[in-house]
KOLKOLZA-786027 format. One record per residue: residue in three letters; x, y, z of N, C-alpha, C, O in turn. Coordinates in nm, 4 decimals, decimal comma, always signed. Layout:
BEGIN
<res=ala | nxx=X | nyy=Y | nzz=Z | caxx=X | cayy=Y | cazz=Z | cxx=X | cyy=Y | czz=Z | oxx=X | oyy=Y | ozz=Z>
...
This chain:
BEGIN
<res=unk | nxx=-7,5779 | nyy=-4,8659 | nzz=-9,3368 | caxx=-7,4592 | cayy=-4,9400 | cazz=-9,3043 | cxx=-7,4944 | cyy=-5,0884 | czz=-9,2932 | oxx=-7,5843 | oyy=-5,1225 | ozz=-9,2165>
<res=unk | nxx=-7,4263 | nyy=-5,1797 | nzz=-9,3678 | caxx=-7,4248 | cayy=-5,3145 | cazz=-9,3481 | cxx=-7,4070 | cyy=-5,4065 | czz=-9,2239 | oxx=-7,2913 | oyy=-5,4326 | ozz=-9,1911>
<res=unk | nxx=-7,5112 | nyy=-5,4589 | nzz=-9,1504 | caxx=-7,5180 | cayy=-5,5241 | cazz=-9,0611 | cxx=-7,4034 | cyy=-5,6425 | czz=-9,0675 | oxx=-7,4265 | oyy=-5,7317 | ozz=-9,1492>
<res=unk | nxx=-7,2811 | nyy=-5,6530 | nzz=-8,9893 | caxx=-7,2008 | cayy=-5,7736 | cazz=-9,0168 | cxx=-7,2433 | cyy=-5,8974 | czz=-8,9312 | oxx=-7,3155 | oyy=-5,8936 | ozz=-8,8316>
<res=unk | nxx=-7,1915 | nyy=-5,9966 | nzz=-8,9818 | caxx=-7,2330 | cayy=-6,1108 | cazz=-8,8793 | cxx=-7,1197 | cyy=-6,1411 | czz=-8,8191 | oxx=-7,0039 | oyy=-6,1360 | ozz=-8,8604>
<res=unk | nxx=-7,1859 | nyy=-6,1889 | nzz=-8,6673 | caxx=-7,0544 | cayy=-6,2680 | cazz=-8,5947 | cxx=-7,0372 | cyy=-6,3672 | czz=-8,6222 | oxx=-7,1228 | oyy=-6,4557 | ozz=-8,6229>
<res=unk | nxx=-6,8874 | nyy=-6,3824 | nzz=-8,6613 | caxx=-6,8997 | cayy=-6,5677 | cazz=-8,6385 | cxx=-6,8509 | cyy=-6,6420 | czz=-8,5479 | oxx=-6,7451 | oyy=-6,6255 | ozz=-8,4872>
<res=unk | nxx=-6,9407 | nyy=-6,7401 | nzz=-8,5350 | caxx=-6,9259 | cayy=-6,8437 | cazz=-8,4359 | cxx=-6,8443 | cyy=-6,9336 | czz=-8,4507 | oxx=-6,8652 | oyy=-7,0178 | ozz=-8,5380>
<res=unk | nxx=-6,6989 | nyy=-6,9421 | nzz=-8,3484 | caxx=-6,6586 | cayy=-7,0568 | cazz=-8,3296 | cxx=-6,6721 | cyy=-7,1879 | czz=-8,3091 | oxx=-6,7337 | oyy=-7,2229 | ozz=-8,2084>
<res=unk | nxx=-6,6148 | nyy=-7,2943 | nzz=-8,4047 | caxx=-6,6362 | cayy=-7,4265 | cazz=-8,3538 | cxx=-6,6193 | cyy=-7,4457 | czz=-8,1726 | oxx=-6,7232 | oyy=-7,4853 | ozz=-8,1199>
<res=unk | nxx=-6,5369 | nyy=-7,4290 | nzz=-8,1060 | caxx=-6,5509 | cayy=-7,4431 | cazz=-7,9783 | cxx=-6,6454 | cyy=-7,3569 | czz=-7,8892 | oxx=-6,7011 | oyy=-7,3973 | ozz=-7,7872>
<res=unk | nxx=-6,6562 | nyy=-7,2164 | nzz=-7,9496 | caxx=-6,7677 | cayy=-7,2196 | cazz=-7,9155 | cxx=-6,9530 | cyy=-7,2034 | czz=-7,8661 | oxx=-7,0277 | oyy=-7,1194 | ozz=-7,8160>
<res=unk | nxx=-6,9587 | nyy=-7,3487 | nzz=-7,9213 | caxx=-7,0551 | cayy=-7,4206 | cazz=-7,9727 | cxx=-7,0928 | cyy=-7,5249 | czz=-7,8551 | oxx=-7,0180 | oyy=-7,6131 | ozz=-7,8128>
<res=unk | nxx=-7,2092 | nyy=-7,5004 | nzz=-7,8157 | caxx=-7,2280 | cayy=-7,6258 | cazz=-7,6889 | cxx=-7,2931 | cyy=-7,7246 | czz=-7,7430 | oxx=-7,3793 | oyy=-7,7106 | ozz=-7,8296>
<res=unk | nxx=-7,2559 | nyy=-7,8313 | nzz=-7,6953 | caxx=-7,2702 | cayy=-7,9922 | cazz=-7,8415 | cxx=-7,4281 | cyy=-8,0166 | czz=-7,7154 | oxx=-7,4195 | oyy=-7,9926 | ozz=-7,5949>
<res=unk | nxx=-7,5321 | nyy=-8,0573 | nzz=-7,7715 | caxx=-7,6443 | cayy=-8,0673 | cazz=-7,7527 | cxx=-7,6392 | cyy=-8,1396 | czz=-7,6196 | oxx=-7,7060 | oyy=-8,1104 | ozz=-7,5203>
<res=unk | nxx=-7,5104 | nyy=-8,2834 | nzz=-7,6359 | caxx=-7,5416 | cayy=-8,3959 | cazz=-7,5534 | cxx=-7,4628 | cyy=-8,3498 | czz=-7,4528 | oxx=-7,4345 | oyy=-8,4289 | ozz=-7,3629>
<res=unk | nxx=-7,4091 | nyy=-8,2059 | nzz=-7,4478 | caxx=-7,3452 | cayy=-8,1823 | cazz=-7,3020 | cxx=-7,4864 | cyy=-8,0612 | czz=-7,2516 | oxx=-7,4723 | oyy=-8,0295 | ozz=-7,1335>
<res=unk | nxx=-7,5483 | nyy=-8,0278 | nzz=-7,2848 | caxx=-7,6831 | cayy=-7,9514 | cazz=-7,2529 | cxx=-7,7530 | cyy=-8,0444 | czz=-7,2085 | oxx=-7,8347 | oyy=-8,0152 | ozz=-7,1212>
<res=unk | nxx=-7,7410 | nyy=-8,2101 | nzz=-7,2626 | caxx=-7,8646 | cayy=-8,2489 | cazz=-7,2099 | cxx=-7,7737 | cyy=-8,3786 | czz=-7,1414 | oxx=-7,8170 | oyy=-8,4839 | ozz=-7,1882>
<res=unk | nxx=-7,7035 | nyy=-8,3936 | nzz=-7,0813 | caxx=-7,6247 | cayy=-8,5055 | cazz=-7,0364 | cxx=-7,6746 | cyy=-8,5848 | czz=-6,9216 | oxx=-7,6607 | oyy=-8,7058 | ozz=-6,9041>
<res=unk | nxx=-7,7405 | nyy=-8,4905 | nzz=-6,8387 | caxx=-7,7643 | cayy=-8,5385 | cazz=-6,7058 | cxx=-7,9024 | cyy=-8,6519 | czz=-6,7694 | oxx=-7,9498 | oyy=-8,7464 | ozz=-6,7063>
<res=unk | nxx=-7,9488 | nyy=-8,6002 | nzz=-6,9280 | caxx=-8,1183 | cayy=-8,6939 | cazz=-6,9491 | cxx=-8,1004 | cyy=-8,7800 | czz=-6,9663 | oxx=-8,1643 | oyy=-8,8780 | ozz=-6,9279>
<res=unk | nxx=-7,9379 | nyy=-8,7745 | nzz=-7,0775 | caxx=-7,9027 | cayy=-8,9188 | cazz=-7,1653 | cxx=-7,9205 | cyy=-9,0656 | czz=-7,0638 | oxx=-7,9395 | oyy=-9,0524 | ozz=-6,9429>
<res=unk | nxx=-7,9133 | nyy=-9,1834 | nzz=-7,1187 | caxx=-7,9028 | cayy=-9,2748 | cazz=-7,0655 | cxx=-7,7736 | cyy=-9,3348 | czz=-7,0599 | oxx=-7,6898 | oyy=-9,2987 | ozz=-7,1425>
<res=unk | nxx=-7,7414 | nyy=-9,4321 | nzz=-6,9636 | caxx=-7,6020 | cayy=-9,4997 | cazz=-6,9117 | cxx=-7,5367 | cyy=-9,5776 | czz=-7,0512 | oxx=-7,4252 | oyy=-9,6279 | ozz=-7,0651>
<res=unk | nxx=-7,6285 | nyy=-9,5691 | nzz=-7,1296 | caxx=-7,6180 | cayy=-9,6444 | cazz=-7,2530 | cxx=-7,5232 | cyy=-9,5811 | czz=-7,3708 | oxx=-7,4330 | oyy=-9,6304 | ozz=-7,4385>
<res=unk | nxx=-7,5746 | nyy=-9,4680 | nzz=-7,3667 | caxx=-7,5029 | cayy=-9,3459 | cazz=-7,5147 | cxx=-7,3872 | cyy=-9,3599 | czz=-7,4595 | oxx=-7,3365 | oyy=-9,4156 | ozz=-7,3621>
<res=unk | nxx=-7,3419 | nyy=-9,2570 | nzz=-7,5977 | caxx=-7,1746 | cayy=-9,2441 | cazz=-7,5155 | cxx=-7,1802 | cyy=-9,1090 | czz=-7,6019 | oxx=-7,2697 | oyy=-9,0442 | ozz=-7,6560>
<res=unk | nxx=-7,0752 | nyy=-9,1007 | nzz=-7,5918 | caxx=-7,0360 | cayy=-8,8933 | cazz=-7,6350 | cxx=-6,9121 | cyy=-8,8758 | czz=-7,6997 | oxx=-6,8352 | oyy=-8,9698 | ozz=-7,7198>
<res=unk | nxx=-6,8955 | nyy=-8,7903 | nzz=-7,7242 | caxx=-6,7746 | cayy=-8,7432 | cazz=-7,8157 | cxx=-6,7185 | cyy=-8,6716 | czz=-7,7500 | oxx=-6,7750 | oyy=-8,5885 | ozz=-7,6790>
<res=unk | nxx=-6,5902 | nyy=-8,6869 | nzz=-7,7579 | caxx=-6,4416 | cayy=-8,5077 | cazz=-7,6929 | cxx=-6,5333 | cyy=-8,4296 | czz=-7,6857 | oxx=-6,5953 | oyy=-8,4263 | ozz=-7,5794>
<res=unk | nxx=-6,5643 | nyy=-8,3600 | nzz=-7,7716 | caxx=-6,6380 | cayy=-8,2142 | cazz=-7,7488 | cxx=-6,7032 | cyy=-8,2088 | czz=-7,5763 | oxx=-6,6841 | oyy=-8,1383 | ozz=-7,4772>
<res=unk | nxx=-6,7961 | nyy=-8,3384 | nzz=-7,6154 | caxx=-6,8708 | cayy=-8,3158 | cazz=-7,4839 | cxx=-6,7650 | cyy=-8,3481 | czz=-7,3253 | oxx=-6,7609 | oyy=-8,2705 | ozz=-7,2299>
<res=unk | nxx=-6,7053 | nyy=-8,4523 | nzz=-7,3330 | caxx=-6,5834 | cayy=-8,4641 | cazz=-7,2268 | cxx=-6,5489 | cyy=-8,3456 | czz=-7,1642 | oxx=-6,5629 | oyy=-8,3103 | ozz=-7,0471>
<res=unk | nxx=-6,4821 | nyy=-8,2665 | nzz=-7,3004 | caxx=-6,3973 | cayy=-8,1174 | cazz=-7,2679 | cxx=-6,4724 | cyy=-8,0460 | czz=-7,1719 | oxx=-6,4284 | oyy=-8,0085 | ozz=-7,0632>
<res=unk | nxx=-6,6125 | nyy=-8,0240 | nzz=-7,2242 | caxx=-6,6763 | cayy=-7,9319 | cazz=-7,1886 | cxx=-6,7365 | cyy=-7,9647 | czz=-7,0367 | oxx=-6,7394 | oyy=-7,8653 | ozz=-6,9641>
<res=unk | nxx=-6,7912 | nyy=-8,1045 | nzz=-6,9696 | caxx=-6,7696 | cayy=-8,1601 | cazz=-6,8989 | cxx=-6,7044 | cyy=-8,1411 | czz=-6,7398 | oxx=-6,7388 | oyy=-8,1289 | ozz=-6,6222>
<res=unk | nxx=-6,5505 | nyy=-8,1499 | nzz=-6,8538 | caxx=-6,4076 | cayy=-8,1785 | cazz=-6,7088 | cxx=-6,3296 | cyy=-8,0139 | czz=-6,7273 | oxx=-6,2256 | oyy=-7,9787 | ozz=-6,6716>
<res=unk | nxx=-6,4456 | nyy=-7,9012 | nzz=-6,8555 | caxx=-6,3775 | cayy=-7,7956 | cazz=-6,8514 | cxx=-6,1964 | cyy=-7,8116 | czz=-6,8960 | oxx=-6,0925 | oyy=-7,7564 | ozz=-6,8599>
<res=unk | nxx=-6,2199 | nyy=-7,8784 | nzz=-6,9564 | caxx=-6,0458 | cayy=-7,8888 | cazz=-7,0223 | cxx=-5,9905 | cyy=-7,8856 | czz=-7,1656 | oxx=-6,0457 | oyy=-7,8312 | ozz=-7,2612>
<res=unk | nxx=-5,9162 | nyy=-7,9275 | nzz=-7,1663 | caxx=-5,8488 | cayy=-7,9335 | cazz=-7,3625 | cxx=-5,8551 | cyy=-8,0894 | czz=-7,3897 | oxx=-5,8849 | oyy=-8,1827 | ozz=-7,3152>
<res=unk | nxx=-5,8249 | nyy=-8,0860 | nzz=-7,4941 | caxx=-5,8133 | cayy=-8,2167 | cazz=-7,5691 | cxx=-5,6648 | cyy=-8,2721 | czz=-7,4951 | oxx=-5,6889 | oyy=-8,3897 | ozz=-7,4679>
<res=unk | nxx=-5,5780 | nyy=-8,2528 | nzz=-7,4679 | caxx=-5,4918 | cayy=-8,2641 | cazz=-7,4273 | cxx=-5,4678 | cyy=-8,3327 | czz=-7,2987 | oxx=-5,3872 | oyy=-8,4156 | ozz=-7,2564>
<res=unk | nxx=-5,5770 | nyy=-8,2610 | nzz=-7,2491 | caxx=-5,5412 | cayy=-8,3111 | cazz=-7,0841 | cxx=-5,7086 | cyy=-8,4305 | czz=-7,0443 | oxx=-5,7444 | oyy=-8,5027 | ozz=-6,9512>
<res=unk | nxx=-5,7593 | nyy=-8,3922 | nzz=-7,1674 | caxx=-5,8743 | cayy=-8,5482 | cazz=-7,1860 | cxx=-5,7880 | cyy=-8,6499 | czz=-7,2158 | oxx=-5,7824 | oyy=-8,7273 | ozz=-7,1202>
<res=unk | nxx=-5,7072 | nyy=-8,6886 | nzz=-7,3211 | caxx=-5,5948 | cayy=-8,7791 | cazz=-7,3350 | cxx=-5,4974 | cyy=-8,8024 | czz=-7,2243 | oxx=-5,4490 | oyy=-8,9135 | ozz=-7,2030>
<res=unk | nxx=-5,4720 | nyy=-8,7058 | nzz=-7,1606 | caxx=-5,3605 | cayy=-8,7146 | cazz=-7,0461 | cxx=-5,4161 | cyy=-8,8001 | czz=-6,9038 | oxx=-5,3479 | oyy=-8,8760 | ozz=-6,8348>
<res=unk | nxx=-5,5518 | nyy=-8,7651 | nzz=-6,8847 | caxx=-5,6484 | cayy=-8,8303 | cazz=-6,7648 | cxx=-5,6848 | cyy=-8,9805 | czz=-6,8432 | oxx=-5,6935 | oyy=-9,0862 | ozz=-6,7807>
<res=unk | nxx=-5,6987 | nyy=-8,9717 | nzz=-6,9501 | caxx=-5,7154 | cayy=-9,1457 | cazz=-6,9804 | cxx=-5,5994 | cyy=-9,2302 | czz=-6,9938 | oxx=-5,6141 | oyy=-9,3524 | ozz=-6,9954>
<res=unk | nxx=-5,4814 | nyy=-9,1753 | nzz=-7,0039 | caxx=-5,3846 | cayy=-9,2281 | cazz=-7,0411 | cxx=-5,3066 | cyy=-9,2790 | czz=-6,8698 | oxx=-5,2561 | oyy=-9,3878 | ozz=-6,8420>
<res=unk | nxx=-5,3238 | nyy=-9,1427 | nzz=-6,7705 | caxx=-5,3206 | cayy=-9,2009 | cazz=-6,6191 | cxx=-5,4152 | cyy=-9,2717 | czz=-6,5888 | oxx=-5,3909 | oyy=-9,2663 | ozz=-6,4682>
<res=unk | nxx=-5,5217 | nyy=-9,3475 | nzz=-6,5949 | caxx=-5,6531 | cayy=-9,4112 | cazz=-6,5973 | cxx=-5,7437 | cyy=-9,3766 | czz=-6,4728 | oxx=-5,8042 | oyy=-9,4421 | ozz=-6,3879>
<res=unk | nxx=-5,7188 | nyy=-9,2004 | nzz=-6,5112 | caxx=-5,8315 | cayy=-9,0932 | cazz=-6,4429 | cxx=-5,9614 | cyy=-9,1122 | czz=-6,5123 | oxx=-6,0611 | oyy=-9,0987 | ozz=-6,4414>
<res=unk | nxx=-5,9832 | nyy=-9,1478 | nzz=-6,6672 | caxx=-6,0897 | cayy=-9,1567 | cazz=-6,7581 | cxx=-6,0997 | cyy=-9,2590 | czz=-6,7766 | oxx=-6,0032 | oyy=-9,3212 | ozz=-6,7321>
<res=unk | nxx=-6,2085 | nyy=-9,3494 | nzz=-6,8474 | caxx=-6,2029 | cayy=-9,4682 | cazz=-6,8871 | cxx=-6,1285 | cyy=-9,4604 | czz=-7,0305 | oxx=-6,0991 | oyy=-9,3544 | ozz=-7,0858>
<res=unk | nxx=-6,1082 | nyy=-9,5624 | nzz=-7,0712 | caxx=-6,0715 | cayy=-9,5820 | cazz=-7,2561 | cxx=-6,1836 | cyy=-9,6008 | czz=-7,2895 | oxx=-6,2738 | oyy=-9,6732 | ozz=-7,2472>
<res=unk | nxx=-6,1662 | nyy=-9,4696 | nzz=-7,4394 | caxx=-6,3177 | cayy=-9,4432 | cazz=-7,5132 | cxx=-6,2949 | cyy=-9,6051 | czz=-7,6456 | oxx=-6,2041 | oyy=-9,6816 | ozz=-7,6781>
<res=unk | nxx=-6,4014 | nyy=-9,5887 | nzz=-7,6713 | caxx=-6,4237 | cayy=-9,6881 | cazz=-7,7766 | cxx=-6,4160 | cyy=-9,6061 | czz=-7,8867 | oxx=-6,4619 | oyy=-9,4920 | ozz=-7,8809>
<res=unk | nxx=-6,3450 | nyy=-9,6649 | nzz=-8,0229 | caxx=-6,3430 | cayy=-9,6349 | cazz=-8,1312 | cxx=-6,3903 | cyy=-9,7231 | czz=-8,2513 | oxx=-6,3370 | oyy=-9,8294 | ozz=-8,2829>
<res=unk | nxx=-6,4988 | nyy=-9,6647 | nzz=-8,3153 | caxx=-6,5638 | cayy=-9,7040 | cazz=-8,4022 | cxx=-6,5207 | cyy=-9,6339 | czz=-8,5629 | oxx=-6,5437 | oyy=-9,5208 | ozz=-8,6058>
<res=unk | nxx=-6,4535 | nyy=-9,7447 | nzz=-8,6247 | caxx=-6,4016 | cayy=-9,6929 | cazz=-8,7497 | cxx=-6,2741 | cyy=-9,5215 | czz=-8,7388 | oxx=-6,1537 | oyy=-9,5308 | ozz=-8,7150>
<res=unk | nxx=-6,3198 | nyy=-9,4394 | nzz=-8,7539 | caxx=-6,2091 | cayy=-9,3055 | cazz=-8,6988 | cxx=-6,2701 | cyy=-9,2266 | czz=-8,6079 | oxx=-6,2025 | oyy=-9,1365 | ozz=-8,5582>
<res=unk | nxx=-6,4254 | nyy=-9,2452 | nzz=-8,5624 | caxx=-6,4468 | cayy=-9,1692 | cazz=-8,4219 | cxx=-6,4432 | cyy=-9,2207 | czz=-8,3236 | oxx=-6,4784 | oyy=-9,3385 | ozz=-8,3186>
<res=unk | nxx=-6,3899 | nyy=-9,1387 | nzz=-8,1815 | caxx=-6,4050 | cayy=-9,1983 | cazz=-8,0577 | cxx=-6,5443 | cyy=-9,1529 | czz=-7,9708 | oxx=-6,6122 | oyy=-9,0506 | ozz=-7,9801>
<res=unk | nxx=-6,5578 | nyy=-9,2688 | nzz=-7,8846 | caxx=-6,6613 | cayy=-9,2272 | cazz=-7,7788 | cxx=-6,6564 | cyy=-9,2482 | czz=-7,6526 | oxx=-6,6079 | oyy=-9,3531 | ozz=-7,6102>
<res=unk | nxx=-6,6943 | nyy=-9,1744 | nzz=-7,5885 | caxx=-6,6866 | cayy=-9,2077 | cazz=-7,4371 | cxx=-6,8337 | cyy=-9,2798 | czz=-7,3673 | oxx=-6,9506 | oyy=-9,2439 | ozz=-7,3817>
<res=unk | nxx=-6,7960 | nyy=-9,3549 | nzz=-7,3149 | caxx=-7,0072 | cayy=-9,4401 | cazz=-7,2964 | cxx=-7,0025 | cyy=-9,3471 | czz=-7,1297 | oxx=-6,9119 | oyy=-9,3248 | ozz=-7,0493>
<res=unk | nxx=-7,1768 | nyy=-9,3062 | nzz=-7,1356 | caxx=-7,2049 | cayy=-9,2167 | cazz=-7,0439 | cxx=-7,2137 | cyy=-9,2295 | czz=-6,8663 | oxx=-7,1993 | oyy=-9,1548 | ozz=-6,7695>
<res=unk | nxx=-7,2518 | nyy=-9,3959 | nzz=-6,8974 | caxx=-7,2229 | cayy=-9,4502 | cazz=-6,7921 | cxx=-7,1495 | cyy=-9,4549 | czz=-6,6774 | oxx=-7,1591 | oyy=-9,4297 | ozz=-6,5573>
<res=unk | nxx=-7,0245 | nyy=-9,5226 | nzz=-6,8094 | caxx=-6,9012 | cayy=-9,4923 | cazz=-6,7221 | cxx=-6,8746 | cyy=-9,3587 | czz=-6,7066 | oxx=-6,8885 | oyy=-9,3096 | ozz=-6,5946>
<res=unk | nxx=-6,8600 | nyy=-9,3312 | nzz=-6,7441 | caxx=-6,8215 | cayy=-9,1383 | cazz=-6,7361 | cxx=-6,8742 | cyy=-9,0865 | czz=-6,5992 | oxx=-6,8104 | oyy=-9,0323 | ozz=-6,5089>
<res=unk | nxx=-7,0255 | nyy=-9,1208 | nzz=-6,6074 | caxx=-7,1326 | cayy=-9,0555 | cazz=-6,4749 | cxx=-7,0032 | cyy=-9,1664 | czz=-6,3203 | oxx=-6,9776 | oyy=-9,1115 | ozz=-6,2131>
<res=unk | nxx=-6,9625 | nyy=-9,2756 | nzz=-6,3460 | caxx=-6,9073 | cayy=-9,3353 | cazz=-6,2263 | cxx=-6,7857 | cyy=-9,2586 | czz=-6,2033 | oxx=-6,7555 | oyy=-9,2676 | ozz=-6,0843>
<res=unk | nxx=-6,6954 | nyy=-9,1793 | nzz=-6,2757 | caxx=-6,5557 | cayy=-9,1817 | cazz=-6,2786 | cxx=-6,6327 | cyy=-9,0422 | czz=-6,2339 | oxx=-6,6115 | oyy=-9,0237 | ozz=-6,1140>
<res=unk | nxx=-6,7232 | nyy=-8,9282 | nzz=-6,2965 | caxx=-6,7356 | cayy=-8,8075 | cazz=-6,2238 | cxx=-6,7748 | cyy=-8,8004 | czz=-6,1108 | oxx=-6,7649 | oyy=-8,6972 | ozz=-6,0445>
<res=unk | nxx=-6,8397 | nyy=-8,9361 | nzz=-6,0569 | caxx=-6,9664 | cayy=-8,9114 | cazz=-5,9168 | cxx=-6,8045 | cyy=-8,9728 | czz=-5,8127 | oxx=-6,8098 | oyy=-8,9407 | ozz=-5,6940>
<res=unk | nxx=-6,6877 | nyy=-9,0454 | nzz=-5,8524 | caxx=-6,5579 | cayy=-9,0642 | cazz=-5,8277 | cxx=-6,4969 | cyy=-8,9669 | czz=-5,7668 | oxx=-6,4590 | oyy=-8,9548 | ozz=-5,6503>
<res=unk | nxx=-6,4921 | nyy=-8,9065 | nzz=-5,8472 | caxx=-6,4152 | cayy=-8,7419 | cazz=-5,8768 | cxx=-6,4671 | cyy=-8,6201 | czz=-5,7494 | oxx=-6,4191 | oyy=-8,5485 | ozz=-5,6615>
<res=unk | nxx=-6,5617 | nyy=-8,6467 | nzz=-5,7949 | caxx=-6,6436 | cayy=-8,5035 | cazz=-5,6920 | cxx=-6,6466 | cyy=-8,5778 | czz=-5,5725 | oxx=-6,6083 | oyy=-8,4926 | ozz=-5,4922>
<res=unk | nxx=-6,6722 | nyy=-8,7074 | nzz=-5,4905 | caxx=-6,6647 | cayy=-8,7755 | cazz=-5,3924 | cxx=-6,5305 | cyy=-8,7059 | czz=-5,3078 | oxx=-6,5367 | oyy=-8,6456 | ozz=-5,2007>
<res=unk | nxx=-6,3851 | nyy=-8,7390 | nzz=-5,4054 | caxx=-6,2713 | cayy=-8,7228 | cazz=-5,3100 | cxx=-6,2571 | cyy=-8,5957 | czz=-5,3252 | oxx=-6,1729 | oyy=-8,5514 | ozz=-5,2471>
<res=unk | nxx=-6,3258 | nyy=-8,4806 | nzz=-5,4249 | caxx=-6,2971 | cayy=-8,3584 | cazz=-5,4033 | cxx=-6,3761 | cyy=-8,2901 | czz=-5,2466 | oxx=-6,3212 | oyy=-8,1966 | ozz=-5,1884>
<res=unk | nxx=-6,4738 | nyy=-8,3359 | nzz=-5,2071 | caxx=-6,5133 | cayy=-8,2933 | cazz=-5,0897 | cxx=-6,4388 | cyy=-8,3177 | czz=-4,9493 | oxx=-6,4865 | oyy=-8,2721 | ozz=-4,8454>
């Protein structure tokens, strides 16, 4: 009997720089993928938190966006502060 393969979804797929986020420097920045996975959310409600200016505004370079890690690490260490 023929062994089938599973296939793997694009979502999911854990994007390297959310495995290694805590190493990156204040410098990089990241893509949606990694955000989502992050704040645990959709694309939807990543747009919806930047648009209330819960997120910072990502930078866009030619047609991709990025989020710089920096800021990101201030708005989460933000976040978890008033959640306690």
């Amino acid at each position: 009997m023929p062994q089938q393969s599973k296939r793997v979804k694009q979502e999911d797929v854990i994007p390297d720089a959310l495995k290694h986020f805590d190493s990156l420097p204040d410098s990089a920045n990241v893509r949606q993928p990694v955000l989502k996975g992050l704040l645990n959310c959709s694309d939807a409600t990543v747009w919806r938190r930047v648009n209330d200016g819960t997120l910072p505004q990502p930078t866009k370079l030619g047609r991709m966006t990025f989020w710089n890690v920096g800021k990101l690490r201030k708005v989460l260490a933000s976040l978890q502060g008033t959640a306690q």
